[in-house]
Backbone as numpy.savetxt, mean C-alpha at the origin, in Angstrom:
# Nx Ny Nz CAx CAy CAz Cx Cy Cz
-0.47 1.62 -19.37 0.16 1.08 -18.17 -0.91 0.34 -17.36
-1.13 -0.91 -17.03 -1.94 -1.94 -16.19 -1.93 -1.09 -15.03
-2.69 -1.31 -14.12 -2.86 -0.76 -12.67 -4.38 -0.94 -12.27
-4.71 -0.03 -11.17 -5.40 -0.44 -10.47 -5.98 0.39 -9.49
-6.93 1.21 -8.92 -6.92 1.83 -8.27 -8.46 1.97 -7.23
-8.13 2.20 -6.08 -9.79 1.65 -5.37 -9.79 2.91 -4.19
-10.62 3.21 -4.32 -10.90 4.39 -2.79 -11.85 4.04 -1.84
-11.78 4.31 -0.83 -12.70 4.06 0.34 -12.98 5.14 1.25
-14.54 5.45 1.54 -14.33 6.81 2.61 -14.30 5.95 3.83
-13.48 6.34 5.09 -13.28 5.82 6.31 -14.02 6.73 7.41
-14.86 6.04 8.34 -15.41 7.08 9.45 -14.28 7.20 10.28
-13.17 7.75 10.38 -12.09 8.18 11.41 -11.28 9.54 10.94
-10.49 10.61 11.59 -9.69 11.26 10.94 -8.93 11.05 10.44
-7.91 11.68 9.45 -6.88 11.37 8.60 -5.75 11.01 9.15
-5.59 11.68 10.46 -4.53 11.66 11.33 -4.45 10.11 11.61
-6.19 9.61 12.15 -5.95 8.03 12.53 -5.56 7.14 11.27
-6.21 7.45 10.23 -5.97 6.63 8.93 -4.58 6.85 8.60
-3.74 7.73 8.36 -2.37 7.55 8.57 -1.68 7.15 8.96
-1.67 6.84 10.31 -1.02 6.00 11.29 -1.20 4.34 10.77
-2.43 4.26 10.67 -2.50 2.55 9.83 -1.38 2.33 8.83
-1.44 3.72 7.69 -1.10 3.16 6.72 0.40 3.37 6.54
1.26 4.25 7.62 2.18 4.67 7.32 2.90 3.61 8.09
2.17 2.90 9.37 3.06 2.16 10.29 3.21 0.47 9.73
4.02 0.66 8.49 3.47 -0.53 7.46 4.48 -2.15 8.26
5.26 -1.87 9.63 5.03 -2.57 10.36 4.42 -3.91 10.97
3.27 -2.90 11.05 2.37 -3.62 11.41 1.44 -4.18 10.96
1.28 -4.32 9.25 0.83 -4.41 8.34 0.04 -5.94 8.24
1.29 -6.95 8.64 0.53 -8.50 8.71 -0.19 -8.66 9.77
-0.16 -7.79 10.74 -1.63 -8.04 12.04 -2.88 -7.11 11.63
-2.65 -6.60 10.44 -3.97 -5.89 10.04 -4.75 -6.30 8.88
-3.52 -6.36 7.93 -4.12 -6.56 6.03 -3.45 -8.24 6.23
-4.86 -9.52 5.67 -4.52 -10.31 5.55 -4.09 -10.90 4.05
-3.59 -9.56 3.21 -2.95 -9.83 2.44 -1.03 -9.64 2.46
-1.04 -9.19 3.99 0.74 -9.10 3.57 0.74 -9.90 4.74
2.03 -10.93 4.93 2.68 -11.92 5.44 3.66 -11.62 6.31
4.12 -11.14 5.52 5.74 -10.32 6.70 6.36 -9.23 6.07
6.41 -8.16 6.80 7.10 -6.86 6.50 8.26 -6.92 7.30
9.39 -6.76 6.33 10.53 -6.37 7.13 11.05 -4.89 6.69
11.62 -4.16 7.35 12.06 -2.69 7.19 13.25 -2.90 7.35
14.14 -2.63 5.92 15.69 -2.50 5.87 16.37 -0.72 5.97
15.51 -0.20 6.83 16.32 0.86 7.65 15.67 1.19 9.08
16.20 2.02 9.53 15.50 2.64 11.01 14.62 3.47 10.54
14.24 3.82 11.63 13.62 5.48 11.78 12.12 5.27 11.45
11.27 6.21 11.21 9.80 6.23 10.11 9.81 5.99 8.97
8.65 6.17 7.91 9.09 5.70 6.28 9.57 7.17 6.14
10.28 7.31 4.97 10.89 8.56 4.89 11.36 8.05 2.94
11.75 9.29 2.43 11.91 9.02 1.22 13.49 8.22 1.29
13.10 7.19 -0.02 14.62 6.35 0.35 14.39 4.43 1.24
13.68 5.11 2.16 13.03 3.93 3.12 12.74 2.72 2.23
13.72 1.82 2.69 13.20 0.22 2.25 12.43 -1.07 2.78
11.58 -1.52 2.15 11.39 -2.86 2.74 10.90 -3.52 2.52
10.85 -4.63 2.60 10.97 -5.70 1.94 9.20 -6.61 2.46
8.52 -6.73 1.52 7.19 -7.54 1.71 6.85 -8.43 1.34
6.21 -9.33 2.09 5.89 -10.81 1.21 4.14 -10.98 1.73
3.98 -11.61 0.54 2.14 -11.47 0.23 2.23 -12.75 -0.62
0.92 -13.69 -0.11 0.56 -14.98 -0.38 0.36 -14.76 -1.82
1.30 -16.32 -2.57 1.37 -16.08 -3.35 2.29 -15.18 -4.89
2.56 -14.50 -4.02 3.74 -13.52 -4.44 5.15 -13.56 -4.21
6.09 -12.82 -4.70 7.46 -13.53 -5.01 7.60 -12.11 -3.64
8.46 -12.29 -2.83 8.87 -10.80 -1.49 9.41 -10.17 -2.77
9.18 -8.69 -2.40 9.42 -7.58 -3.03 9.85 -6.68 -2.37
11.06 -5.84 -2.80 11.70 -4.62 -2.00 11.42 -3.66 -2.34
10.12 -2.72 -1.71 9.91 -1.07 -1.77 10.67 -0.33 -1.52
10.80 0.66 -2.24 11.71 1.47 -2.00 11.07 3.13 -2.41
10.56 3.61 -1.17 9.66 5.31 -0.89 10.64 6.17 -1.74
9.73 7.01 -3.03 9.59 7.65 -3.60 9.54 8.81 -3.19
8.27 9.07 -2.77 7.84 10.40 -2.25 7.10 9.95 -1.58
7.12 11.16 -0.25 6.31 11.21 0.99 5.58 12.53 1.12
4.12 12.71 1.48 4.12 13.83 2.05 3.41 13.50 3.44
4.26 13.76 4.75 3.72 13.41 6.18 2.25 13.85 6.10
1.56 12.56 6.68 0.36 12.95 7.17 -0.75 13.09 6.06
-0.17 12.22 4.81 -1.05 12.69 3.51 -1.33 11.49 2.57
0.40 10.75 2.18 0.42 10.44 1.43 1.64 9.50 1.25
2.36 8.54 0.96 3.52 8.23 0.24 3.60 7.12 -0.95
4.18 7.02 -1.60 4.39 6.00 -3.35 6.15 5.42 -3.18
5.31 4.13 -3.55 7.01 3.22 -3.28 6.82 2.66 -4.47
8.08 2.00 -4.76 8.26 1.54 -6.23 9.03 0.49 -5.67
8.65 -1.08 -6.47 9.56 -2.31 -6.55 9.73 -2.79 -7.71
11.01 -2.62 -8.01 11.55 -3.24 -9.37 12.21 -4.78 -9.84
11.25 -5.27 -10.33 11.99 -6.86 -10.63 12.25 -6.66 -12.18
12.89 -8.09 -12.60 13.07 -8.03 -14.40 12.25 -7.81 -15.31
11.86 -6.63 -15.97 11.22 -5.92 -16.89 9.98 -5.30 -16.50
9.49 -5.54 -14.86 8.47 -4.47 -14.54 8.81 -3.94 -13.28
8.09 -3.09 -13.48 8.33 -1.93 -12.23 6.75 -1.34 -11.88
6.98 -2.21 -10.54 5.60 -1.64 -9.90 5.50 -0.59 -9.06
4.56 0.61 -8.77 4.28 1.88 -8.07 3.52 1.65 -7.64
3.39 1.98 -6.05 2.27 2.20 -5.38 2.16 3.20 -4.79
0.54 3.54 -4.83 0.12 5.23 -4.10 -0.78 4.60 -2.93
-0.60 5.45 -1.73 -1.12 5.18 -1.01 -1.58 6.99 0.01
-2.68 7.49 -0.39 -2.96 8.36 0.07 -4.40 8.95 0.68
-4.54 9.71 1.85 -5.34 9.49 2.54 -5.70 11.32 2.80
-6.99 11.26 2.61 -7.49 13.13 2.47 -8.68 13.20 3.41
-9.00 14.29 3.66 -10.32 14.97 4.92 -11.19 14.64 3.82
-12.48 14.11 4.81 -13.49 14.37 3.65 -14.65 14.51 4.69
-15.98 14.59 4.15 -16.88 15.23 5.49 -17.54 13.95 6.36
-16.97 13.06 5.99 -17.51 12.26 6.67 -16.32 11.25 7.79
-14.81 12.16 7.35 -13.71 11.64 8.24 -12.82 11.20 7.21
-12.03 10.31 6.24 -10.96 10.22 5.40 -11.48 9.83 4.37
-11.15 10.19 3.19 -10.77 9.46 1.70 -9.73 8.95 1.86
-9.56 7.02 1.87 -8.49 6.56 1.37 -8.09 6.05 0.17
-7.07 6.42 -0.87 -6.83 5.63 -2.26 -5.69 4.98 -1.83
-5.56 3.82 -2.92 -5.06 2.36 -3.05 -4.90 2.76 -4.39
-3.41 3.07 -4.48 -3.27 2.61 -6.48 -1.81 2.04 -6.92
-2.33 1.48 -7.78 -1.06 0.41 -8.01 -1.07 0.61 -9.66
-0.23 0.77 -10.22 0.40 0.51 -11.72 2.18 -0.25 -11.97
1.53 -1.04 -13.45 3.18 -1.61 -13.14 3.16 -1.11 -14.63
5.01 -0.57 -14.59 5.42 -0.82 -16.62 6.84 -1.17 -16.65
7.16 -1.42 -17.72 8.29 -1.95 -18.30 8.15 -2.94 -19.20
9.03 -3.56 -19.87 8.63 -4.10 -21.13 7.71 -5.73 -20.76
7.86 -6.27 -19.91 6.92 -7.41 -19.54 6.04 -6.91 -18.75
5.54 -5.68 -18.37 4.40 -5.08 -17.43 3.14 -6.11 -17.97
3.10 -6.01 -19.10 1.77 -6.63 -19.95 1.18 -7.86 -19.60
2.71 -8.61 -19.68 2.88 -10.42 -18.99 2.30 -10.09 -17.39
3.20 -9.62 -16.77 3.07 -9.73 -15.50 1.25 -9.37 -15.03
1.00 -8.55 -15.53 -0.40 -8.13 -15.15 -1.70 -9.08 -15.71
-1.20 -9.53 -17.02 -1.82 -10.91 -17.53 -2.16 -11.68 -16.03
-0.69 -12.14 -15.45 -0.64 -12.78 -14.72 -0.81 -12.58 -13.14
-0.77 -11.74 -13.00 -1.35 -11.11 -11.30 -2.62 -10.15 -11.29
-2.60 -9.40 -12.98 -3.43 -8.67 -12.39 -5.01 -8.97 -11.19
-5.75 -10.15 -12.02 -7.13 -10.43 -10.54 -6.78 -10.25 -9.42
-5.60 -11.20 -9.15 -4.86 -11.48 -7.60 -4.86 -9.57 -7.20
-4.36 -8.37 -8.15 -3.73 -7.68 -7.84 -4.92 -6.88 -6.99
-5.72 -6.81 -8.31 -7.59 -6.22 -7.87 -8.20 -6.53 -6.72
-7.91 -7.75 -6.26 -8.08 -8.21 -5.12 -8.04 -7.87 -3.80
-6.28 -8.48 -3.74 -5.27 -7.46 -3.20 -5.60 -6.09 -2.59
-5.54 -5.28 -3.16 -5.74 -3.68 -3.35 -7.16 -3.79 -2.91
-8.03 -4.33 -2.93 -9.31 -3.88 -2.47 -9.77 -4.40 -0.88
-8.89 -5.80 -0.30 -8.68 -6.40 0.51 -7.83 -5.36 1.52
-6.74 -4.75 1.11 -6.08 -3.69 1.43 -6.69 -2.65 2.29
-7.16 -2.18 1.54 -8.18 -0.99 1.58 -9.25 -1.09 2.84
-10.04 -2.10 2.45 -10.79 -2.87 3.64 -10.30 -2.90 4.78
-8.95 -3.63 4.91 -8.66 -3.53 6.23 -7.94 -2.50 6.59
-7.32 -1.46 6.08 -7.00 -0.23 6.71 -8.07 0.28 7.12
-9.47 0.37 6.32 -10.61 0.86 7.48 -11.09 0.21 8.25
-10.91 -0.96 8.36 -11.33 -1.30 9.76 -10.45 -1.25 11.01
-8.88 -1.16 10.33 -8.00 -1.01 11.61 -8.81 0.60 12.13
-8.80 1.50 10.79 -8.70 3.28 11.51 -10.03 2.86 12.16
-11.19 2.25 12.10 -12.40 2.83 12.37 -12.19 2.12 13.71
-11.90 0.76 14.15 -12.07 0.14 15.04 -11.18 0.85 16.64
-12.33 0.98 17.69 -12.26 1.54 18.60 -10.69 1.79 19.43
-10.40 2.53 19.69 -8.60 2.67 20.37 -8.85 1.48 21.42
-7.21 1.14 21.54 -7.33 0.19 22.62 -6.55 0.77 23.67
């Protein structure tokens, strides 16, 4: 299965690094890899939770939360014709303030094509990601 996966330790608590990553919102004033997030329900992300993202370059894609665990962790899945991409996005104590991972895998029967074809962009992506969730958590409250 193609994928991808990048960790970063963050100087902030988990509590703050969560809030970045869960309030995916706010996502295009932070990561200058997503464009526009729209959320096709109310409430917080929650399992079920949809929405819809668009990233330069990329075709918008509708996530749709898998599993959540508050305050830890959640994995969304977007399904187009013959691949199906997963993403993990989870965030742990570590002694210096958070472990964040970034992981992405796609399968289905064109996974192979598709990753041919996005994977650099994807590596990228995901590491660009990453980056700026620590600088949102680390950078001073306003």
């Amino acid at each position: 299965m193609p994928g991808v996966q990048h960790t970063v330790i963050i100087a902030a608590p988990p509590e703050r690094v969560w809030a970045v990553v869960v309030h995916v919102e706010r996502w295009p004033e932070r990561i200058p890899t997503v464009e526009a997030v729209e959320r096709l329900d109310d409430g917080p992300l929650a399992v079920c939770s949809r929405t819809r993202l668009q990233q330069p370059r990329l075709a918008a894609a509708v996530w749709t939360v898998t599993e959540l665990s508050e305050g830890s962790s959640f994995t969304w899945v977007s399904r187009s014709s013959g691949v199906t991409v997963t993403g993990l996005h989870a965030v742990e104590p570590h002694p210096e303030g958070s472990r964040l991972t970034l992981a992405l895998t796609m399968s289905g029967p064109l996974s192979g094509l598709a990753w041919l074809l996005t994977g650099s962009r994807t590596r990228s992506y995901v590491a660009t990601e990453a980056a700026s969730i620590r600088r949102a958590a680390e950078a001073p409250a306003a």
